[in-house]
N, C-alpha and C positions, 0 to 999 in steps of 0.2 A: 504494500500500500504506500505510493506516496505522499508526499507532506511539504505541505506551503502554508507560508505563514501571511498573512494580510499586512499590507505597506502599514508602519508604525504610523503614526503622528506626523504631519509633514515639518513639524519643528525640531521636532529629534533627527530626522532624516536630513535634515538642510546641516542640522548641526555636528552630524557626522562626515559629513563632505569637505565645513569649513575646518572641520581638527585634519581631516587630508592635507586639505591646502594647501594648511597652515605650515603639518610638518614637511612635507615638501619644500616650502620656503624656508622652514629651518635649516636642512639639509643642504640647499644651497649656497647658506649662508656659511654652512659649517668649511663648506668645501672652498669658501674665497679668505676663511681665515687661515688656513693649511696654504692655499698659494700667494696668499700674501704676506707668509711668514706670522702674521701675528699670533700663532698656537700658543708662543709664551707671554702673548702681552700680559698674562697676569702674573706669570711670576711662574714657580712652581708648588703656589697655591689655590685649594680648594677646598673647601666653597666660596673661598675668601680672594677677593683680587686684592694682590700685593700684600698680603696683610689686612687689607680692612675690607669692611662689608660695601662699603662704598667708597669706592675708588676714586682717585681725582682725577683720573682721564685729562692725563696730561699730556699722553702718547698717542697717534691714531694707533697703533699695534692692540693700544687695551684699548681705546674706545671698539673696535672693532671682536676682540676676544669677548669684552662684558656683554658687548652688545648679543653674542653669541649666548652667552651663558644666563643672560636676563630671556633673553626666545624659548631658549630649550627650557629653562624652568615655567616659561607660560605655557609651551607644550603640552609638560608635564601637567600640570595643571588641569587645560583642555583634555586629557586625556582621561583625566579623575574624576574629573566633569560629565564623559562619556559615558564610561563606570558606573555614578551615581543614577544617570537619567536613563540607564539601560535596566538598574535592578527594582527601579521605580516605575517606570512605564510600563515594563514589557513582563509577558507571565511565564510562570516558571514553565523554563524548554524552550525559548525562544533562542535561536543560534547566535543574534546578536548581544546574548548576554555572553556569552562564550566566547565572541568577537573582542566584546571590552575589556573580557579579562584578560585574555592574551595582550592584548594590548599594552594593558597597564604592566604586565609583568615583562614585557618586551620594552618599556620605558623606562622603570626601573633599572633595565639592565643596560641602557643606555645611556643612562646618566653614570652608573659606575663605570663603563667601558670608556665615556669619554676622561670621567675624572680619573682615571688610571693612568691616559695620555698625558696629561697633566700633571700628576705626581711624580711618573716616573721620568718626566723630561723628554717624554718619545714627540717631540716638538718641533717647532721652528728648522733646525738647519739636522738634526737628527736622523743620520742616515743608517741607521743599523737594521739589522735581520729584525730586530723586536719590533722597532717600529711599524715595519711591513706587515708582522705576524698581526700585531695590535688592530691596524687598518683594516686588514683583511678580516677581523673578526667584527670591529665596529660596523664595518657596511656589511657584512651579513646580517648583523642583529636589525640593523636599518632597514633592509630589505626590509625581514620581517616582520618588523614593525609597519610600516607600509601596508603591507599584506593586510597583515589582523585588522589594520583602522580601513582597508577597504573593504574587505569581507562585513567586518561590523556595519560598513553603509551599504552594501550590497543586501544583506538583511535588511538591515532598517526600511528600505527601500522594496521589500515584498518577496526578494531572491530567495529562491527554494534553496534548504538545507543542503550539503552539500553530500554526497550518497558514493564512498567506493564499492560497497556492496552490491554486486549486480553491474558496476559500471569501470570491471577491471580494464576493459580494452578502451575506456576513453581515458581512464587514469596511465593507462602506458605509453598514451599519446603525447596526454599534457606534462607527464613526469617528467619526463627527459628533458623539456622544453624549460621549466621552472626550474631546473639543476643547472642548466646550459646557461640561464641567463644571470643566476649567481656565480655560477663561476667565472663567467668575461665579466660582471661587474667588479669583482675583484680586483681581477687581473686591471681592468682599467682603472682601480685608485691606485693601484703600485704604478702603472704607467703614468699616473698623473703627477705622485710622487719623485717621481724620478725626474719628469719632466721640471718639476718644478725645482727640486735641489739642481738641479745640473741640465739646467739650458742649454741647447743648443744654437750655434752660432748663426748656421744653415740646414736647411734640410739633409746636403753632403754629408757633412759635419756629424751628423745627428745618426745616419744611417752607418757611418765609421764606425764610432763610436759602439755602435749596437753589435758590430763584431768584434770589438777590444778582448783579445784576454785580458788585456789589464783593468778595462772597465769597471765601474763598479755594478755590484749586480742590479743593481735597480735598474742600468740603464742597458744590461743585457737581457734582463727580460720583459723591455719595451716588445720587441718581436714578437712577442706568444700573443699579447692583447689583440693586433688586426687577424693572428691566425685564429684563435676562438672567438672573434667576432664573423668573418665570414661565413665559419663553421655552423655558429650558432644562429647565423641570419639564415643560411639555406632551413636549420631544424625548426626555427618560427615557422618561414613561409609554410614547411610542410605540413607544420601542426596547424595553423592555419586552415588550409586547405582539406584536412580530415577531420578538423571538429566541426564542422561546417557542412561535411559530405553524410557522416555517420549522425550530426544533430541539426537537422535544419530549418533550427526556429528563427524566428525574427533577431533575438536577441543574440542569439550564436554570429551568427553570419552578420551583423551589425560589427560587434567586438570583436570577430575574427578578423573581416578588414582593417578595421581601425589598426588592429595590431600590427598586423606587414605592413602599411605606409607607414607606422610609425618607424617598423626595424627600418625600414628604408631610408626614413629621414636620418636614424640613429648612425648609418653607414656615412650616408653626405657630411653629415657635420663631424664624425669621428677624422675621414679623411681629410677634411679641410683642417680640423684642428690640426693636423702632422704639417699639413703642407703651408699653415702658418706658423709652427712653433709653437701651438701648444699657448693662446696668449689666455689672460686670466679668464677676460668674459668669454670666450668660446669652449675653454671646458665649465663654464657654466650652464653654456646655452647646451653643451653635450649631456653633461649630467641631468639637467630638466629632461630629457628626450629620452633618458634612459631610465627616469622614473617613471613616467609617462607609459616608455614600453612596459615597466615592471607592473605596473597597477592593471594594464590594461590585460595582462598576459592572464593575471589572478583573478580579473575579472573574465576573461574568456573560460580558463578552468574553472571557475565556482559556477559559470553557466552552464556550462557542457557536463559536469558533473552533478548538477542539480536535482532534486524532485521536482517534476512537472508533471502536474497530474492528464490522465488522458482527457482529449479532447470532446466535450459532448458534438457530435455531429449533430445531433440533434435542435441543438443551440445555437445561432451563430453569434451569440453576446458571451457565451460562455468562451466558445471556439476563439474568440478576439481577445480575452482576456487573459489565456494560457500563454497566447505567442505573444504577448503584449510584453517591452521589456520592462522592467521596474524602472521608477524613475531614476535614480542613481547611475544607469546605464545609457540616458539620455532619451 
């Protein structure tokens, strides 16, 4: 028997989009204080910039860190906010309660992962293996988090639970695809890292460099990120193309397109960041397009994997409002 939940409240729903957004624009923000050096504007304290609760922002490096660390704590916030108006609106069994908590416990863990950067000096001009390690684990919890706060509006917004039982051959579709897309996201903060410690002069320059033995490693494993980007662009388009052929509701086939322009656009702008150097605003304009891809991907799997109950043919009000996507979906 399937199972669909009825769109929440349209003010809980609006308000699950705006904490999206919001951490999105966090994320971007987090990613122009790593390329503009300012990670240590505050010192190598935390919670406290410099020593005190309120800083004097004498420096742009900490205007620009506070400013980071005042957002994510509104986040945070926003996100507890989530939490409370999910365990108060919604009844018990509702997937969006399940959304929120993942959530908040994926925020939590974000705020430790960031303040670890920060303790342990994996900052500013800090080019070591931890560092990398650190990054690579912050932007997977990110993903994550991503994830759960779209899932949570994808419920809120009327999206059917999400169902591996019964639905292994769409789950082996979309797996590979959400594995593929954390792992070039990675890969692309270590290449942006690199990028950013150890600019290149030229693109020449730049391609040298990437076969130095003497290099350092960050910037010989620039090469791996365009290879598991093409890779992972052919496995979108494919998944793509099969969630779409094996589910072909309105909503599916909406979010499956959306998806591949988007890997598309994430390709144009990756390339052009190389073949400008990598400057600040365009791996920001990149990282948008690659969150973009990420919510869109999780929205395509929680559709494709969903409870949709069958259609009354009978109905055609009923028939309209199956293939109908939730609002959340557009």
């Amino acid at each position: 028997m399937t199972e669909r939940f009825q769109p929440t409240s349209g003010a809980f729903a609006r308000y699950t989009r705006g904490v999206l957004a919001f951490n999105v624009a966090v994320v971007l923000w987090g990613a122009f204080v790593r390329a503009s050096g300012a990670g240590a504007g505050c010192g190598a304290h935390w919670p406290r910039c410099n020593g005190r609760v309120v800083p004097l922002l004498a420096t742009a490096k900490e205007i620009i860190e506070f400013t980071h660390r005042m957002t994510s704590g509104a986040a945070l916030l926003l996100v507890a906010g989530m939490l409370v108006w999910a365990f108060r609106a919604l009844p018990k069994g509702h997937p969006a309660r399940g959304g929120a908590v993942a959530s908040m416990v994926l925020m939590v863990m974000e705020a430790l992962l960031g303040a670890g950067l920060v303790l342990l000096r994996l900052v500013e001009h800090d080019a070591s293996r931890m560092r990398a390690i650190s990054m690579a684990a912050h932007l997977t919890n990110t993903l994550f988090l991503l994830g759960a706060i779209t899932l949570t509006a994808w419920w809120a917004a009327g999206g059917g639970r999400v169902r591996l039982a019964g639905n292994r051959r769409m789950a082996w579709t979309v797996g590979p695809a959400l594995l593929a897309t954390v792992v070039v996201a990675v890969s692309g903060a270590v290449t942006a890292l690199g990028d950013t410690l150890y600019p290149a002069a030229s693109l020449a320059a730049g391609m040298r460099a990437d076969v130095s033995p003497t290099a350092s490693f960050l910037i010989r494993l620039r090469v791996l990120h365009p290879t598991f980007a093409v890779a992972t662009g052919v496995l979108v388009v494919f998944t793509g193309f099969a969630v779409r052929r094996h589910r072909p509701t309105e909503t599916v086939s909406r979010l499956s397109r959306l998806l591949v322009a988007l890997f598309v656009a994430q390709v144009v702008a990756g390339t052009t960041n190389v073949l400008l150097l990598a400057p600040t605003w365009m791996q920001i304009v990149h990282l948008l397009l690659a969150d973009c891809v990420w919510i869109t991907l999780v929205l395509t799997a929680a559709a494709a994997l969903a409870d949709e109950p069958a259609p009354d043919r009978g109905s055609s009000v009923e028939a309209e409002t199956v293939d109908r996507a939730p609002s959340f979906a557009g």
